[in-house]
PLY file of the C-alpha trace (Angstrom):
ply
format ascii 1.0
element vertex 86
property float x
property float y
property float z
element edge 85
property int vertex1
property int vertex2
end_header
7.30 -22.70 76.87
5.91 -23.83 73.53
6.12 -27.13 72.23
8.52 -25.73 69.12
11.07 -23.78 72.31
11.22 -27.34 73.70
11.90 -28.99 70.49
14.15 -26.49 69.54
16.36 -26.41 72.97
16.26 -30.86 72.65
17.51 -30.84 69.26
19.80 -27.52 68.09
23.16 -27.55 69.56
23.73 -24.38 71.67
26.77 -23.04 69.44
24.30 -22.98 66.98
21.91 -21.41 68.84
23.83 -19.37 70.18
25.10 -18.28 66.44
21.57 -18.10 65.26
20.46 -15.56 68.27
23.69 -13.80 67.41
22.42 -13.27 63.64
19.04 -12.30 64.79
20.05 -9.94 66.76
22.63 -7.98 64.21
19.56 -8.18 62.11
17.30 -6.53 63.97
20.00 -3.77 65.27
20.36 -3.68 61.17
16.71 -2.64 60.63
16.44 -0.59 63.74
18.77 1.90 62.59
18.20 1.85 58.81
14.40 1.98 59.38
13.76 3.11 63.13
10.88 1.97 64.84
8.10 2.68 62.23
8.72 0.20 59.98
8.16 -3.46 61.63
10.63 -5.84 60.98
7.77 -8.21 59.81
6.97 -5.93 56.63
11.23 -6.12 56.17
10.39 -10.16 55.55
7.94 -9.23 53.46
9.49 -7.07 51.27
12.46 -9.56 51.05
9.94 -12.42 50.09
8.46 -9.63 47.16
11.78 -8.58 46.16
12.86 -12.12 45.65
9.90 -13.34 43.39
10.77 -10.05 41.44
14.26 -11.19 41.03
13.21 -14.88 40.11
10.36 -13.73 37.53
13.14 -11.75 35.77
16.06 -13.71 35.80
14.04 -16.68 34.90
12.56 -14.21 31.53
15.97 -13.15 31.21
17.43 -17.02 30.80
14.65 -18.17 28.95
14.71 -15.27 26.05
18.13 -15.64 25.84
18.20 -19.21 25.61
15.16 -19.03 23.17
17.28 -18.28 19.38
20.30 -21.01 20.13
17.46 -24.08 20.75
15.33 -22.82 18.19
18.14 -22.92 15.64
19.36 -26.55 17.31
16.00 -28.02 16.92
14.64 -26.40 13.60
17.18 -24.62 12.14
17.41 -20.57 11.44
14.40 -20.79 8.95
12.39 -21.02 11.77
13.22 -18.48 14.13
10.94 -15.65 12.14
8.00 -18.21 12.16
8.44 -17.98 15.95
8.71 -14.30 16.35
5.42 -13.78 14.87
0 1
1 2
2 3
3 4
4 5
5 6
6 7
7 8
8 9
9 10
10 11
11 12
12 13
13 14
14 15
15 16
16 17
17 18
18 19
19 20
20 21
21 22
22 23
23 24
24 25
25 26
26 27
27 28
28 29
29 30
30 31
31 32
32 33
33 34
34 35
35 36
36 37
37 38
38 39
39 40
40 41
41 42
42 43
43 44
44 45
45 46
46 47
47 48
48 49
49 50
50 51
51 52
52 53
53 54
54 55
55 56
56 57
57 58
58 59
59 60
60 61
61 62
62 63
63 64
64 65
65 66
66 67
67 68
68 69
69 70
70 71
71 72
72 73
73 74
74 75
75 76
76 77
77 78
78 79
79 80
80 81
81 82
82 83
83 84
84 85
């Protein structure tokens, strides 16, 4: 066994375990039969780390733009918000 198995039997209590083989499992049965066996389930993490940069990028645009008039107008007042469209 590797020294991470060994770590990980010493220190993760086996409900846990247990709970987190469990998971795995369902998520691999998940993929299986909404991808079948062409599609690794490596690329699946892969696509769920792409997907949730997407989300990030946008949601953090989204806050910031809407955010951007009100603190404009509480800092400089509504004079300035053409200046900083421009």
């Amino acid at each position: 066994h590797s020294p991470f198995s060994k770590w990980y039997r010493r220190t993760i209590p086996a409900p846990i375990r247990q709970s987190l083989t469990t998971l795995q499992n369902l998520a691999l049965r998940l993929h299986t039969n909404l991808y079948g066996k062409t599609l690794p389930p490596t690329e699946m993490v892969r696509t769920l780390c792409l997907a949730m940069t997407l989300f990030f990028l946008i949601g953090g645009y989204w806050l910031l733009r809407s955010l951007k008039d009100p603190v404009l107008t509480a800092l400089c007042g509504v004079s300035a918000i053409p200046k900083a469209k421009m």
